[in-house]
TILUM-913014 format. One record per residue (C-alpha): residue number from 1; chain; y negated, x, z negated. Coordinates in nm, 2 decimals. Layout:
residues N
NUM,A,Y,X,Z
...
end
This chain:
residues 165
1,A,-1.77,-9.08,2.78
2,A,-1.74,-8.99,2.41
3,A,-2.00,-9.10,2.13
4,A,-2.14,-8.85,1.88
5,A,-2.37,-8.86,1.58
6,A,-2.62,-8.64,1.42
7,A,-2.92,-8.64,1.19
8,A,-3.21,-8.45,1.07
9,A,-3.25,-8.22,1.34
10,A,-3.61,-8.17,1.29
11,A,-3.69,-7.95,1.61
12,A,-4.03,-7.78,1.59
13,A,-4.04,-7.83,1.22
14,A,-4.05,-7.45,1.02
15,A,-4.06,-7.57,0.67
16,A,-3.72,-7.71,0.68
17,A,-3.61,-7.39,0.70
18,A,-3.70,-7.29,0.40
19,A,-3.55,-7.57,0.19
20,A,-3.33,-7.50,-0.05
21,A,-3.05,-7.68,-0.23
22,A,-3.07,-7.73,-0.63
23,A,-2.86,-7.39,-0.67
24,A,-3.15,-7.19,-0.50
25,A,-2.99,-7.12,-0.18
26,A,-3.15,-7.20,0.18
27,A,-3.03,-7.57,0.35
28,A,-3.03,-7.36,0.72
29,A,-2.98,-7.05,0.64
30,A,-2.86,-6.95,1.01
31,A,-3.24,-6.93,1.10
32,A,-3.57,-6.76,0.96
33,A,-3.79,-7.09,1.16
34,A,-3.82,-7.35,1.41
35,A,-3.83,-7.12,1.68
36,A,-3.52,-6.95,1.64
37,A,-3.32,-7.28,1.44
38,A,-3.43,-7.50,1.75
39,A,-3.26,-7.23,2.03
40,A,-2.94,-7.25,1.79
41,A,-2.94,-7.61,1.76
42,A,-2.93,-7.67,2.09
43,A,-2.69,-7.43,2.20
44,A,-2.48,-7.62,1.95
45,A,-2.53,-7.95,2.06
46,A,-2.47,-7.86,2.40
47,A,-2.19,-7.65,2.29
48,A,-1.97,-7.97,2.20
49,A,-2.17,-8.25,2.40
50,A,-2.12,-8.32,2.78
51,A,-2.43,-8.50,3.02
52,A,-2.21,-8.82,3.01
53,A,-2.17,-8.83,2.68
54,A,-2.38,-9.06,2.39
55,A,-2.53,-8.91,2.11
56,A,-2.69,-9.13,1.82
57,A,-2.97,-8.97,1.68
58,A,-3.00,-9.11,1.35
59,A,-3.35,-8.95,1.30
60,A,-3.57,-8.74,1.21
61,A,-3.56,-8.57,1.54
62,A,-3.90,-8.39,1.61
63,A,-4.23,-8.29,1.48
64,A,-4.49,-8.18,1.57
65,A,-4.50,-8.43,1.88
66,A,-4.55,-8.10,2.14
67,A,-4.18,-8.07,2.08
68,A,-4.05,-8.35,2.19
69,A,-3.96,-8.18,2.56
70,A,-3.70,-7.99,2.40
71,A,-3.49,-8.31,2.40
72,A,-3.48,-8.26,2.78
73,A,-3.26,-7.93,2.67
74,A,-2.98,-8.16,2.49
75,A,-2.69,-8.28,2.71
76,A,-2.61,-8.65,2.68
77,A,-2.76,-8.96,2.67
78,A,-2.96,-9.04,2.33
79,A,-2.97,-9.32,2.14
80,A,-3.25,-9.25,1.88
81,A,-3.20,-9.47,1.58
82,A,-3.55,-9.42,1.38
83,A,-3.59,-9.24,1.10
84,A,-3.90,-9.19,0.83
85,A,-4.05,-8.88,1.02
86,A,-4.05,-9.06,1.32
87,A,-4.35,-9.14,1.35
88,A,-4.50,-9.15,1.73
89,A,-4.55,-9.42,1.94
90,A,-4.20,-9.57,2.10
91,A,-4.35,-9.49,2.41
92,A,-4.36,-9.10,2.34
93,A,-3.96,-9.15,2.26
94,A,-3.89,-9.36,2.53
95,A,-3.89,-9.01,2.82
96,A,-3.59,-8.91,2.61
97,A,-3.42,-9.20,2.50
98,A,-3.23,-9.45,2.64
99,A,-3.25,-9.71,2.38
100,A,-3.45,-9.69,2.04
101,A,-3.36,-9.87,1.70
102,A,-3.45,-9.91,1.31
103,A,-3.02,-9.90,1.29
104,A,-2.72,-9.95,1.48
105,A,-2.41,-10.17,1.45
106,A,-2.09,-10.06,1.62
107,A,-1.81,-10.29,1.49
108,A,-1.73,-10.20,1.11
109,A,-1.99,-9.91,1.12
110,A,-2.31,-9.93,1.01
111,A,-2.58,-9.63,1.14
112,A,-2.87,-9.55,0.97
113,A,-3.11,-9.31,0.89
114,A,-3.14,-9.36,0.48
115,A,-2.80,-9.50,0.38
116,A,-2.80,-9.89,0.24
117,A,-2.74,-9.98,-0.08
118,A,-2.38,-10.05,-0.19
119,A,-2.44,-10.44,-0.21
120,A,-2.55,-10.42,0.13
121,A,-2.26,-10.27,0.27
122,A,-2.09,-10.63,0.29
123,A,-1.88,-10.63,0.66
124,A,-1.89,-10.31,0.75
125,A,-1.64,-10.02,0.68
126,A,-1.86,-9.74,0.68
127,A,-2.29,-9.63,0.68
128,A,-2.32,-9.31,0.90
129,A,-2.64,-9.19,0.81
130,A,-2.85,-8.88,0.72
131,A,-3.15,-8.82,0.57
132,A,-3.02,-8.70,0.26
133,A,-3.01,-8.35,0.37
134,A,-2.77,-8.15,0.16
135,A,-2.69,-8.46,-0.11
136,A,-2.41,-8.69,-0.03
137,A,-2.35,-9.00,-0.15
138,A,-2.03,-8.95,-0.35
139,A,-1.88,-9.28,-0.23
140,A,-1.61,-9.26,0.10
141,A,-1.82,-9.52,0.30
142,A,-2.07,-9.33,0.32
143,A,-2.05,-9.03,0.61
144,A,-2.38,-8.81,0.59
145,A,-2.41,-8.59,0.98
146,A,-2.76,-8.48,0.88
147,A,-2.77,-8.11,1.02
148,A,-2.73,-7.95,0.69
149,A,-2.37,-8.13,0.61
150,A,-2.25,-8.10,0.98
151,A,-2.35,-7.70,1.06
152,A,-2.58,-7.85,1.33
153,A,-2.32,-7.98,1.57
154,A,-2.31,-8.34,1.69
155,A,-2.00,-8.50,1.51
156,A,-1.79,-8.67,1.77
157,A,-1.78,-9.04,1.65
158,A,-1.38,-9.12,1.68
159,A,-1.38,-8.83,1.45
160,A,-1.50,-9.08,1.18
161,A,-1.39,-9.41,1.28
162,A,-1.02,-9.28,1.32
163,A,-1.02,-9.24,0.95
164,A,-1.14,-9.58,0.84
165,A,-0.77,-9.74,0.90
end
């Protein structure tokens, strides 16, 4: 079993796509809406992620709430770890997920949705988080898999611990 992250996916949700960074340009520009960005994503995801692997949502996953059956499409077992646009009842998660959480600890890594503050970081090596969209938080700690920063494709999680030494 391998372990992936990813943030921000944001299935069923059109406006996203047309976002833009601060130079004018679209965040997803591999998709006009939901619709056709959701049918991408998912090929992606299931492109790199098998049905025994574990993928940590780090939220934002759906809206509106008539979406959520999409995450029947995604290989893998999901760990969603909430995010601010999460914003059903646990119980509408819990079809899709097997275990929901406001973050996750994993030895000297630290998932989130919206990264900690610096002073906060304390034991652990590393915040994976998202959120943040197209910003980064310009500190090496700090490892941002929202969609926009990872192309869309789960980010296999010994990917990013292998690096912390």
């Amino acid at each position: 079993m391998r372990r992936f992250v990813i943030s921000d996916t944001h299935f069923g949700h059109d406006a996203v796509y047309t976002f833009k960074d601060s130079k004018g340009d679209l965040l997803r520009p591999w998709a006009k809406d939901a619709t056709e960005g959701d049918q991408i994503l998912v090929a992606r995801w299931n492109s790199v992620v098998d049905p025994d692997d574990k993928v940590y949502v780090l939220g934002d996953v759906v809206f509106p709430r008539r979406v959520l059956p999409i995450l029947n499409t995604l290989n893998g077992k999901k760990v969603l770890i909430k995010g601010n646009h999460d914003i059903f009842k646990i119980k509408d998660y819990l079809e899709y997920f097997e275990d929901i959480r406001g973050a996750f600890e994993m030895g000297n890594v630290l998932m989130t949705h919206i990264p900690i503050h610096p002073q906060e970081l304390g034991r652990w090596k590393v915040n994976i988080h998202g959120h943040l969209h197209e910003r980064v938080v310009n500190d090496p700690r700090y490892v941002n898999v929202s969609v926009e920063q990872v192309d869309g494709y789960p980010v296999n999680l010994e990917q990013i611990t292998s690096k912390l030494g």
